[in-house]
N, C-alpha and C positions, 0 to 999 in steps of 0.2 A: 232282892227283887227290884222291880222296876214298873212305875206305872205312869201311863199315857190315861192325863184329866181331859175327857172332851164335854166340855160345855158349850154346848148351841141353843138354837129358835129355829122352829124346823120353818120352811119356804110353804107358804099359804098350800098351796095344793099338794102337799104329803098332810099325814096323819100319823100321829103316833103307834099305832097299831101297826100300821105298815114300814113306819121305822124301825120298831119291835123285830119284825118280821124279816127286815133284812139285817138288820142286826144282829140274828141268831146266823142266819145264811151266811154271814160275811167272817162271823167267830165258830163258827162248828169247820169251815174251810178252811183258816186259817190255824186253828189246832190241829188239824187234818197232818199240816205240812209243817209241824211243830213249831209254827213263826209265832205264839202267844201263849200263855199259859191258860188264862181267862179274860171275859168281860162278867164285868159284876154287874146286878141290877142294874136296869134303866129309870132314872127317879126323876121326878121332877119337883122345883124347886118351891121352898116355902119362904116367900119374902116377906108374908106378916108376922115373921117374929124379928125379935131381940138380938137373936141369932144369926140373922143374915143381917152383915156390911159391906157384901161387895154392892158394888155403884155398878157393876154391868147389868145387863138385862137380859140374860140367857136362861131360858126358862125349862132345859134337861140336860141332862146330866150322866153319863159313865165311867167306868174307871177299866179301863185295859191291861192284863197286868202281862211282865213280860221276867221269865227267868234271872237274865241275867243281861248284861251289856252285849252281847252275843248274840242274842238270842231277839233283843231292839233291831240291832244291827241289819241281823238279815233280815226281818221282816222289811223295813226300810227298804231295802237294795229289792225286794223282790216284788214292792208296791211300787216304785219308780222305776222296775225293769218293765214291767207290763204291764198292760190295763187290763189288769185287774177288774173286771165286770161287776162282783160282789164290792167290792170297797166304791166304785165310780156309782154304784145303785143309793149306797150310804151319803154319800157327797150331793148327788143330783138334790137330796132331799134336805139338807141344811143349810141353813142362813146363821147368819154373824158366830160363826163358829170360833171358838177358844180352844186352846190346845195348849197342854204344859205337859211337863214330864219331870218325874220325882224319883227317889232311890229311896230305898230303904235307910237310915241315920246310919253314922257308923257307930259304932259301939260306945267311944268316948261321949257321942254327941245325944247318948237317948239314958245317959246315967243322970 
């Protein structure tokens, strides 16, 4: 498996409700065309614990998960073939957005 970390600050005039909102519209489309498996909760961030050491200031949080390198691949190619109206609706409404992307360990590395 494969997952895309998006940590953002949404842009003063969205609300999280309504990135909630397009956030299901943009994942119920996107499984539609088999380009993702899931989006997990949408959570937002608790920096008064112990527990948080990142130094960024991004205050929600998801996790995108994607079959396999395949399966990344074409969602990519089919997000930069078109605009995409659902994913630009997502974008319009975040500020200082972060973005990584992880794999599952390989076997030697999670003993």
């Amino acid at each position: 498996m494969r997952y895309m970390f998006s940590t953002f600050n949404l842009r003063p005039e969205a609300s999280i409700e309504d990135f909630g909102r397009a956030l299901e519209t943009f994942a119920r489309h996107m499984r539609a065309l088999d380009l993702i498996e899931s989006t997990g909760a949408l959570t937002s961030r608790c920096d008064d614990s112990i527990l948080d050491t990142d130094e960024r200031r991004q205050r929600f949080c998801f996790v995108t998960t994607f079959r396999d390198a395949d399966q990344s691949r074409r969602a990519i190619e089919h997000l930069t073939a078109q605009r995409e109206q659902s994913h630009h609706a997502l974008h319009a409404m975040l500020a200082d957005a972060v973005f990584s992307f992880w794999e599952d360990a390989p076997a030697r590395c999670a003993q």
